[in-house]
C-alpha positions in Angstrom: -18.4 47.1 24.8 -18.3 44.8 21.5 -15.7 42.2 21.9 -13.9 41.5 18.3 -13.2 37.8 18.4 -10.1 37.0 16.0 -10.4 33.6 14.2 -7.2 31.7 13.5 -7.4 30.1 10.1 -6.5 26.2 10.4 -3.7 25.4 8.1 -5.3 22.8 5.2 -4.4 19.1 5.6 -1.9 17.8 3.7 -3.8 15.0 1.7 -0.7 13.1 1.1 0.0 12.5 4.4 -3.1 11.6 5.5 -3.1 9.1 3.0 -0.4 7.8 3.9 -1.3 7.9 7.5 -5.0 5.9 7.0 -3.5 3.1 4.5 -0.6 2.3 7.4 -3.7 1.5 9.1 -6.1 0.1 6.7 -2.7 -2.4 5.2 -2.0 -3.3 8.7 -4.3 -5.6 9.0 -2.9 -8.0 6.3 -0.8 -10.7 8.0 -0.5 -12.8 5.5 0.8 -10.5 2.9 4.2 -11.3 3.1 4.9 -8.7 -0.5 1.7 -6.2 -0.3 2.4 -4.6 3.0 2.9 -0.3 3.4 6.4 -0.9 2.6 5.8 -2.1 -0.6 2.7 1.0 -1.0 5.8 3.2 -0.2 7.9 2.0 -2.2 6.0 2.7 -5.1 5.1 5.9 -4.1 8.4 7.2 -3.9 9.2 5.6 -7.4 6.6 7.4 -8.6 7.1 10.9 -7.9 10.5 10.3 -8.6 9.6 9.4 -12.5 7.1 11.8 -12.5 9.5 14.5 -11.5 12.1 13.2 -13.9 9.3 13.2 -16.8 8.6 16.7 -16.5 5.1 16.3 -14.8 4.1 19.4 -12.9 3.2 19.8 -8.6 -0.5 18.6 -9.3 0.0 16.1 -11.0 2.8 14.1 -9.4 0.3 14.8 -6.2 -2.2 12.7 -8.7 0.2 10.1 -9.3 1.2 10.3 -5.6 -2.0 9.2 -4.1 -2.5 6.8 -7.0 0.8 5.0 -5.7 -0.6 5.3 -2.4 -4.1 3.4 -2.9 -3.0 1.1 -5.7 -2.6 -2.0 -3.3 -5.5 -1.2 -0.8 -8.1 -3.3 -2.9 -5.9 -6.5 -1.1 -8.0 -5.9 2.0 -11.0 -7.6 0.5 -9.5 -9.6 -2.0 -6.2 -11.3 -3.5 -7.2 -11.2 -7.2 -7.9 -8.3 -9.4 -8.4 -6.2 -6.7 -7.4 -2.6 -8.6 -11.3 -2.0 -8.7 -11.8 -2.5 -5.4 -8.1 -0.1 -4.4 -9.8 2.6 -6.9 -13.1 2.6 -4.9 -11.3 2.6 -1.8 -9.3 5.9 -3.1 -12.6 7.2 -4.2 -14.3 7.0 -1.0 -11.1 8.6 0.8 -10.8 11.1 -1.6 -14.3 12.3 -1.4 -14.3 12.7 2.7 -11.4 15.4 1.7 -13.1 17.1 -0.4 -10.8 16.4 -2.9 -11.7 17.6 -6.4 -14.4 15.2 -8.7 -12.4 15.1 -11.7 -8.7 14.3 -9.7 -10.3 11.6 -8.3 -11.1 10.2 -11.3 -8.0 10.2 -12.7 -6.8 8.8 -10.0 -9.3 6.0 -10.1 -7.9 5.4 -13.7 -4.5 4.9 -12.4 -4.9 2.6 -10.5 -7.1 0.5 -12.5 -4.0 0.6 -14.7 -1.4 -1.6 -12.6 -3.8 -4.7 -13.1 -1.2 -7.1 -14.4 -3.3 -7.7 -17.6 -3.6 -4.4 -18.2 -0.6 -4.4 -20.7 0.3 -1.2 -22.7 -0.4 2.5 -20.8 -2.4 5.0 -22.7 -0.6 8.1 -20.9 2.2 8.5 -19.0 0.5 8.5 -16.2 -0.5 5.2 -17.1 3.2 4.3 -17.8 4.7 5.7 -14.8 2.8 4.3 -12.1 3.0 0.8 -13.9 7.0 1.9 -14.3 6.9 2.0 -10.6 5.0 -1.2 -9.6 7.2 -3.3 -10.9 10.2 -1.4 -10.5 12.4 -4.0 -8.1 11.9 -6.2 -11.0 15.0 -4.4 -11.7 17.1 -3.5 -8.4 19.8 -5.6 -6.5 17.1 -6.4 -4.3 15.2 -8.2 -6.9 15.3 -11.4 -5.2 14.8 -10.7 -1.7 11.3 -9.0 -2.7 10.5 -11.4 -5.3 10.8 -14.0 -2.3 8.3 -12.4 -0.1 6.4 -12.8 -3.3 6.4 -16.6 -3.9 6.1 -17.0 0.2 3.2 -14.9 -0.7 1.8 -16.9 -3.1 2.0 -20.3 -1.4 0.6 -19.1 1.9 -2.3 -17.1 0.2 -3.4 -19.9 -2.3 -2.6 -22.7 0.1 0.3 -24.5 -2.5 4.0 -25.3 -2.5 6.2 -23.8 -5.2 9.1 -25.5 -6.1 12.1 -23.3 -6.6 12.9 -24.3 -10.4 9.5 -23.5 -11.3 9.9 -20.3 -9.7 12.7 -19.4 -10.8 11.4 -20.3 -14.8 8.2 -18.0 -13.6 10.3 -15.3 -12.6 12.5 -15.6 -15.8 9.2 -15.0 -17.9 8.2 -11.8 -16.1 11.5 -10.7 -16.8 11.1 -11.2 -20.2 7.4 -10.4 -20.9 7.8 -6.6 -18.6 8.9 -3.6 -20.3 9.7 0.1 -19.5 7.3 2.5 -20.3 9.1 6.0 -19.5 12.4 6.8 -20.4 13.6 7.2 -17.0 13.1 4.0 -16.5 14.1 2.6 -19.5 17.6 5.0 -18.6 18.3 4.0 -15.0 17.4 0.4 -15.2 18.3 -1.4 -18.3 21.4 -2.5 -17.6 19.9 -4.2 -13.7 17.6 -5.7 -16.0 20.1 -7.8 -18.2 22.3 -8.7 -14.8 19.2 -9.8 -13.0 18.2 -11.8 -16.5 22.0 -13.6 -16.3 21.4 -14.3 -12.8 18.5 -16.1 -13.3 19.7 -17.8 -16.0 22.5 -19.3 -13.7 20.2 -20.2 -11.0 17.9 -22.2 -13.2 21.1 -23.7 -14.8 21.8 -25.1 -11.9 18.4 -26.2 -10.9 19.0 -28.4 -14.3 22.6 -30.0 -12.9 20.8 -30.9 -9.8 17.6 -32.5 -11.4 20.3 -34.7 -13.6 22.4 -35.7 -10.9 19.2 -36.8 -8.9 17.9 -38.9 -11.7 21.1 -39.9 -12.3 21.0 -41.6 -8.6 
């Protein structure tokens, strides 16, 4: 008698989510990231595929600008500084195990070579959206509270004390130098940006009563 074996297809794996399930793992590791941690990765992500949603971008690519948000921060694992090269490799290498396709990956690659800080104006709106996205608490009520992890960040990665006045200048200039680059953005966050500008202002103005009255001692 011939026996007819029937062979259940295995659903495919959803590559987002075991993205996001490997870099929990791989960011783990980081103690003393204080800023860069998964939250932060998430964070991004979901500001991503928000804007690339609201900028008409169709299911492919906002799964390209997903996994970009996802693996734009991994690079930290080896090194502090201008790590997007290393985060694109990482992607790259992840990527490849999933069979993902040659020329996504590339693109991917690309955007995350874009949120390099000196990397200044975007070429596409890919480009613009995932940048859009890193710095988007730039502009939120919780501005300062991240911004904070950042400087704790700072002084415990490069070993240094930063006084708050000089942050607070620091964090004025970033303010001023950091753009939108979609109009979403540029929409839903404008007006955050001028309060948290005012706010600043007032804390450094009073940085500058407290340095006279101390010299005035």
């Amino acid at each position: 008698m011939e026996i007819k074996w029937k062979i259940k297809a295995l659903p495919p794996k959803n590559i987002t989510e075991e993205a996001k399930l490997y870099i929990n793992k791989l960011l783990t590791s980081l103690d003393d990231l204080y800023y860069h941690q998964y939250e932060h990765t998430l964070d991004v992500y979901e500001r991503s595929t928000y804007l690339a949603k609201k900028e008409g971008l169709n299911d492919e690519d906002r799964e390209m600008i997903g996994l970009a948000a996802l693996f734009h921060d991994t690079g930290f694992v080896v090194r502090y500084d201008e790590n997007e090269i290393i985060g694109a490799k990482i992607a790259e290498n992840f990527l490849k195990t999933m069979l993902y396709s040659d020329e996504k990956i590339k693109e991917i690659e690309r955007i995350i070579l874009a949120t390099n800080p000196n990397y200044k104006e975007p070429k596409d709106i890919f480009e613009a959206i995932i940048k859009d996205a890193d710095i988007d608490n730039l502009w939120r009520d919780d501005f300062f509270e991240k911004w904070g992890k950042v400087k704790t960040e700072i002084e415990t990665i490069k070993s240094i004390k930063i006084k708050d006045p000089e942050w607070h200048h620091a964090m004025l200039d970033v303010l001023y130098k950091n753009k939108f680059f979609t109009k979403t953005q540029k929409e839903e966050r404008e007006q955050k940006r001028e309060e948290n500008i005012e706010h600043l202002k007032t804390k450094i103005s009073i940085d500058d009563l407290k340095k006279n009255l101390d010299d005035d001692k």
